[in-house]
C-alpha positions in Angstrom: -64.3 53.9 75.9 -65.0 54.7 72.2 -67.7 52.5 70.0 -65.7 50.3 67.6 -68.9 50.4 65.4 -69.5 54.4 66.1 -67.2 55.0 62.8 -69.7 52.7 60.5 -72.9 54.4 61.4 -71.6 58.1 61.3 -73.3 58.8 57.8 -70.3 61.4 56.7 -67.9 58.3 56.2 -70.4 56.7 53.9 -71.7 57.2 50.7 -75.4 57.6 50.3 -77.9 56.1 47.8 -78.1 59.7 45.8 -74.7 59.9 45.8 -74.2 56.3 44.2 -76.9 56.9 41.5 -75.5 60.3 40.5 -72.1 59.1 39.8 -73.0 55.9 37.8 -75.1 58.1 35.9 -72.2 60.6 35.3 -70.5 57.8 34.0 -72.9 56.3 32.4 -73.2 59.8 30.3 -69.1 59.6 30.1 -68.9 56.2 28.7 -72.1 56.5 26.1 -70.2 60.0 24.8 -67.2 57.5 24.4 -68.9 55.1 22.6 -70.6 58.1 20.1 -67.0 59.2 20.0 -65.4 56.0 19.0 -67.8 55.3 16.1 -67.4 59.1 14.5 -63.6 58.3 14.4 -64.1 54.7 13.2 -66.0 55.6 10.3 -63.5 58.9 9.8 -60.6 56.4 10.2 -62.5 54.1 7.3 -63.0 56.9 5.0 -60.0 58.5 5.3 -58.4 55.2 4.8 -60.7 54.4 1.6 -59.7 57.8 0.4 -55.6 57.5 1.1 -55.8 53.9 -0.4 -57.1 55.2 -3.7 -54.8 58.0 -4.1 -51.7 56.4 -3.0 -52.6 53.3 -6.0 -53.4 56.0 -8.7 -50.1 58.0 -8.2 -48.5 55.1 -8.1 -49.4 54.1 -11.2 -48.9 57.2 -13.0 -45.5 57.3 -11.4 -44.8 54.1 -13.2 -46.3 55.6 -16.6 -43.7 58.8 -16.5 -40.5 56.9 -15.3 -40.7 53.8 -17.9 -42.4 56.3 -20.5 -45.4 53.5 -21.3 -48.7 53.6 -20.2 -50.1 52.3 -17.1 -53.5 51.5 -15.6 -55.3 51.3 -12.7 -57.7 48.8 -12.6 -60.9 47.7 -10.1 -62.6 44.6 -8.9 -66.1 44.8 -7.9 -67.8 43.3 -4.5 -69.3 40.0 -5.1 -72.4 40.9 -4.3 -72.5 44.0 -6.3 -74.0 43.4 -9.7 -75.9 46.2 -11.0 -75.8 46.0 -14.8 -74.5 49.4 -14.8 -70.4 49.3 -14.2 -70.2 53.2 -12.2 -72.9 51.9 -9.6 -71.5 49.2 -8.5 -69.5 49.0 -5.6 -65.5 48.6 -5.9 -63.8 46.5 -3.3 -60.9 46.1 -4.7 -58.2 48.8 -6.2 -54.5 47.8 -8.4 -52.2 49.3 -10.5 -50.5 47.9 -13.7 -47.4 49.1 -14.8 -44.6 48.5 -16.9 -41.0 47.7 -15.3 -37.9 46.9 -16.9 -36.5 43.2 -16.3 -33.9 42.7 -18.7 -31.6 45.2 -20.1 -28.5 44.8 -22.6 -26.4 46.9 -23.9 -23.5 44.1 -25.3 -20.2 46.5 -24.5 -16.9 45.5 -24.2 -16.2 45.9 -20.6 -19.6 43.5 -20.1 -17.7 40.5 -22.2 -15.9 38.1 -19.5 -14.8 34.7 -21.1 -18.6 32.7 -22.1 -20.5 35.5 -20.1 -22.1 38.6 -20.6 -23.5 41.0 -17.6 -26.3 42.8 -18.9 -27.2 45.9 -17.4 -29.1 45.3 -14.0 -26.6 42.6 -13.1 -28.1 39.5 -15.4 -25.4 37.1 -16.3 -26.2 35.6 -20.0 -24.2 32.2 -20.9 -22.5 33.0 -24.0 -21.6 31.1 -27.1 -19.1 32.3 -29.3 -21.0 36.1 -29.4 -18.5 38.8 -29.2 -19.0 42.7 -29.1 -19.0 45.0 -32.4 -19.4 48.3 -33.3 -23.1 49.0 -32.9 -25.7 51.3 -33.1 -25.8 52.8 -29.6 -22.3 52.0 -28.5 -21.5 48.1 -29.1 -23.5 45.8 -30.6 -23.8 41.8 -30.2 -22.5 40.1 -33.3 -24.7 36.5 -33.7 -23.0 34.5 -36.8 -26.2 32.8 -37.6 -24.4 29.3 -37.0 -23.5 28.9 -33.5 -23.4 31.8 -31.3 -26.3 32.7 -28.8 -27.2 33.9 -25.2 -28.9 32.2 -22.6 -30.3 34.3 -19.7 -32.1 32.4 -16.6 -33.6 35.0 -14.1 -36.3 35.0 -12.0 -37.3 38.6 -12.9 -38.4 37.1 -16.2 -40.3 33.8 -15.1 -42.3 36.0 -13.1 -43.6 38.4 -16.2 -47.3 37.3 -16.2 -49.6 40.4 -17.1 -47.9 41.7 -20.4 -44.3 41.6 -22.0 -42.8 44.3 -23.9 -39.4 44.0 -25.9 -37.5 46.1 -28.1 -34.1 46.7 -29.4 -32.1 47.8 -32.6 -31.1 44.7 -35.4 -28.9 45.0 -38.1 -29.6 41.4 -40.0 -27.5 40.3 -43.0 -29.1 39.3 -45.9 -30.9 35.8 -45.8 -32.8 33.0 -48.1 -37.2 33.7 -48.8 -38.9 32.3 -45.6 -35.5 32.2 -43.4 -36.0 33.3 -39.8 -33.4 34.7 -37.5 -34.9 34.9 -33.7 -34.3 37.6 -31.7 -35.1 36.8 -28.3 -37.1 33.6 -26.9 -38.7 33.0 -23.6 -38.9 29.1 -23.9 -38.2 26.7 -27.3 -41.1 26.5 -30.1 -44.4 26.5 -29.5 -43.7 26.4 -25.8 -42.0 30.1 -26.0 -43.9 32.4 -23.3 -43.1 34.9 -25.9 -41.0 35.3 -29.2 -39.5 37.8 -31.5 -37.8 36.9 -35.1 -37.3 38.2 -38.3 -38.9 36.6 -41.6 -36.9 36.5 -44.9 -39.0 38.1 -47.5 -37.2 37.1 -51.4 -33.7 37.8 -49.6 -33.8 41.4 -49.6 -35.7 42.4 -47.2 -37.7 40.9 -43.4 -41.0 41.0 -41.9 -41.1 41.1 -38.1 -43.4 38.0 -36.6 -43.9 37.6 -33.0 -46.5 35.8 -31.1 -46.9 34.7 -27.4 -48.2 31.6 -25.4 -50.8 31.9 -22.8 -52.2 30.4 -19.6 -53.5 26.9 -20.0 -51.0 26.8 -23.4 -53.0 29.5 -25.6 -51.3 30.7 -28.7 -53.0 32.9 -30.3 -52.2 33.1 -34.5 -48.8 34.2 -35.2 -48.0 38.1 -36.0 -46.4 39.4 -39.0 -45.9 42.6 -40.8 -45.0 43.2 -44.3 -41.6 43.8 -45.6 -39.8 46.6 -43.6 -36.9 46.0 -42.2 -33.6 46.1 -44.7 -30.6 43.4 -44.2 -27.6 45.9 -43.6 -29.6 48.5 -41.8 -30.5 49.0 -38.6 -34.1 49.4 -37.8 -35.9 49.4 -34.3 -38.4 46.8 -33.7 -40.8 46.2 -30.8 -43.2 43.6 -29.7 -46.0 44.5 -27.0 -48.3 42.4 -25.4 -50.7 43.2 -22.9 -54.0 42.4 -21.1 -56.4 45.2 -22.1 -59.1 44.5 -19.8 -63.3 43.8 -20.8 -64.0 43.2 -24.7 -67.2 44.3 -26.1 -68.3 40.8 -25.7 -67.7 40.8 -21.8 -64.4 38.3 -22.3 -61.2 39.5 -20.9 -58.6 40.7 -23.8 -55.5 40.5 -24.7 -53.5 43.1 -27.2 -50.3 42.3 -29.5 -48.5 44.4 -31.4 -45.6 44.7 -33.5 -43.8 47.7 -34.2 -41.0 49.0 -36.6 -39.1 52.2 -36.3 -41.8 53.5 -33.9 -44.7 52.9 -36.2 -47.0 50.2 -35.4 -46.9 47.5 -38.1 -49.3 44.8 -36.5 -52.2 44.1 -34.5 -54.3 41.2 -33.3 -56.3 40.8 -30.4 -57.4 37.5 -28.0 -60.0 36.6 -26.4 -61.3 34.6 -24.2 -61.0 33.5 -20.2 -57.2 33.7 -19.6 -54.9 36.1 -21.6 -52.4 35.9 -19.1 -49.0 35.0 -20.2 -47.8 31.3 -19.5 -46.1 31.3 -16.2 -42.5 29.9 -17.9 -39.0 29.0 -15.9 -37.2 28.2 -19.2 -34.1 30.5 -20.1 -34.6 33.8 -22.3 -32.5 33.1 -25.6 -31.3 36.0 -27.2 -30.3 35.3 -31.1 -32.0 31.6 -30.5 -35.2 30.0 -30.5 -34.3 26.6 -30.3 -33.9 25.9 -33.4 -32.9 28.6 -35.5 -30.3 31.6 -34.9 -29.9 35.3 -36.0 -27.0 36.4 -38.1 -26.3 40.0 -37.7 -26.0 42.3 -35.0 -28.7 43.2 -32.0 -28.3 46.4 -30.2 -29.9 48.1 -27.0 -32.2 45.2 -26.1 -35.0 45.3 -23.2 -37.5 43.5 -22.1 -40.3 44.8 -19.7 -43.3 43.6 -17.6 -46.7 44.8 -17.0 -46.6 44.2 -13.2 -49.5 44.2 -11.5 -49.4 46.1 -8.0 -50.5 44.7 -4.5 -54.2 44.2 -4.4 -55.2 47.0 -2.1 -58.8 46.0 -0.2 -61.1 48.8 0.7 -62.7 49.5 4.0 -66.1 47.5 4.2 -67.9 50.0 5.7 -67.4 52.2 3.3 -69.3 52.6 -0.4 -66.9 53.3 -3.3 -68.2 53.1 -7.2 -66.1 54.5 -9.8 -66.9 56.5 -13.0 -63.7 55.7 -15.3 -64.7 59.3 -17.9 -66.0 57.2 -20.7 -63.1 54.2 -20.5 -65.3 51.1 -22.2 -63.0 49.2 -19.9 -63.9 51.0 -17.2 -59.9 51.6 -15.9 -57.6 54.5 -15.2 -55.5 54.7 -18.0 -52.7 57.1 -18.1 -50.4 57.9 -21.0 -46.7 57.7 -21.5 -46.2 61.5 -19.9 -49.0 60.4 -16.9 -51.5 62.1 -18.3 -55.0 60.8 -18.6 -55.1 58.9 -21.8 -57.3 60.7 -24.4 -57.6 57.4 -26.3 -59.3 55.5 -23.5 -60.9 58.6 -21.7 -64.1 61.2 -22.8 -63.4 63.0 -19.3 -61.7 62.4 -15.9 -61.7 59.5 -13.8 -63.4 59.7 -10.4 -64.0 57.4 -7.2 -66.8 58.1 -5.1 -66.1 57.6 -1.7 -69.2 57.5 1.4 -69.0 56.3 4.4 -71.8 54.0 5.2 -72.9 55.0 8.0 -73.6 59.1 7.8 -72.5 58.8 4.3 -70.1 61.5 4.3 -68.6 62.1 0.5 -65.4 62.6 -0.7 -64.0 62.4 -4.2 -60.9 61.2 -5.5 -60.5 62.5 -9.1 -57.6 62.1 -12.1 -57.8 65.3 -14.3 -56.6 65.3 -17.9 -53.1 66.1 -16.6 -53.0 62.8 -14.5 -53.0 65.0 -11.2 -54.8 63.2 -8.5 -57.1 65.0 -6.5 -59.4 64.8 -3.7 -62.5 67.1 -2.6 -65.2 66.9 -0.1 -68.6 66.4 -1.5 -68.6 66.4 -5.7 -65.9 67.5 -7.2 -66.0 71.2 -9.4 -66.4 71.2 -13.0 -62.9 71.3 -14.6 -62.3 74.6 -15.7 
């Protein structure tokens, strides 16, 4: 008869002591190459991530410059713990683009005129009163009497325009009395207007353009106004832009108007001072109205656009990332109406700096003078 317990002390069915201790080492060696593995990748995965994050904001932004032909910007916030005195070493931890987009646009033809409404051109319905289409200067115009008629748009697009409005659009004014103002378009009623545009009589023969805008905490800044230059019975292109414009010289954040006429600027001012945000406002736009007073004449081709600032795009912690904006005194990525980099802001290009903290690998992220993005490993060449 066999021994039941024969089978647990024949040593081949067992594993011996060696044995044991020379597999738990093999794994032991397996796991801690895993673990050496895992954190090369993880700190790959971070800078690649830092890297990609950078490019995709900055083509982003100078796809916004070339399709709404305006300039754009990419701008930086710093880690709050980073405060060297000197902006291009200190550490960026956040990355955002600024951009303009169109939110109202009105072209005032026929076919758009249905009873007291008027569909502008990316589907806004305007309440009208008593305006009706005539012959204009691109196509039809909106003729305002000056008495009664006026538009009325409510749209979310608009209440949301925080950053920097831009507006422009053909007038054709008649004739009206020394100091007489006919408004073209008003976020809001008097001194509450987010933003306003409106034509000054000057001795009945001739307008100045005034504009001014109303900002966060109920800021407004001293009205614009150019000289004489727009002629009643002509038509003349007029433009108001306001935007932020970043750091002043006295470390204040800035805001830029300007009004222009017939593409020449006319007027500038500058703010400064802890908010030059634009007044968040859910009052209607008024086109030919302010609240007060009306336009008489005819406006043609009028849009309004925001400076929209992009998702906030945080930067991998464990990575190190200072920027050298090429000379920008407010040390952002400006690019220029065609998407190039903006000789006006720039002495050279743009470049991120990009190490991961740990082995402090490099990798550069640069904007040339042509607005091309692109990225080396180590420094970047000298531009040729």
């Amino acid at each position: 008869m066999a021994n039941p317990q024969s089978a647990i002390r024949n040593p081949q069915s067992a594993m011996t002591l060696v044995e044991l201790l020379v597999t738990m080492s093999v794994v032991a060696i397996l796991m801690l190459g895993g673990v050496g593995v895992y954190w090369r990748m993880n700190r790959g995965l971070a800078l690649s991530s830092a890297v990609s994050s950078i490019e995709s904001v900055l083509r982003s932004a100078r796809a916004c410059a070339v399709h709404e032909r305006s300039p754009a910007v990419v701008a930086v916030g710093f880690q709050p713990d980073s405060t060297d005195p000197d902006p291009r070493k200190r550490l960026v931890g956040v990355v955002h683009a600024l951009g303009r987009e169109t939110v109202s646009c009105w072209h005032f033809e026929q076919e758009q005129f249905a009873g007291g409404s008027v569909l502008g051109a990316l589907g806004q319905k305007a309440t009208a009163t008593g305006a009706t289409p005539a012959p204009g200067k691109v196509g039809m115009a909106l003729l305002l009497d000056g008495a009664t008629t006026q538009l009325e748009v409510q749209s979310p697009y608009l209440d949301g325009v925080r950053e920097g409005v831009f507006i422009e659009c053909y007038v054709c004014p008649q004739a009206a009395a020394d100091g007489a103002l006919l408004p073209i378009v008003s976020k809001g009623e008097g001194a509450a207007a987010t933003y306003w545009l409106a034509l000054l009589g000057v001795g009945g023969n001739a307008f100045a353009l005034q504009g001014n805008v109303c900002l966060a905490g109920g800021v407004v800044p001293s009205t614009l106004t150019t000289g004489a230059l727009v002629v009643p019975g002509q038509w003349s292109h007029v433009a108001l832009a306001y935007y932020r414009d970043g750091k002043a010289q006295s470390g204040s954040e800035r805001g830029t108007l300007t009004l222009s006429v017939n593409g020449v600027e006319a007027g500038r001012s500058y703010y400064e001072g802890a908010d030059p945000r634009l007044e968040a406002n859910t009052a209607p736009l008024r086109i030919g109205f302010d609240g007060a007073n009306r336009f008489k004449g005819m406006i043609d081709e009028l849009k309004i656009a925001g400076l929209v600032a992009g998702e906030a795009v945080n930067l991998p912690k464990n990575t190190e990332v200072r920027l050298d904006p090429g000379g920008s005194p407010d040390g952002r990525v400006h690019f220029d109406p065609e998407g190039k980099l903006d000789p006006a802001h720039h002495k050279g290009p743009a470049i991120f700096r990009v190490i991961s903290a740990e082995d402090r690998l490099l990798r550069s992220v640069r904007v040339n003078w042509l607005g091309t993005v692109e990225v080396f490993d180590g420094e970047p060449p000298a531009e040729q």
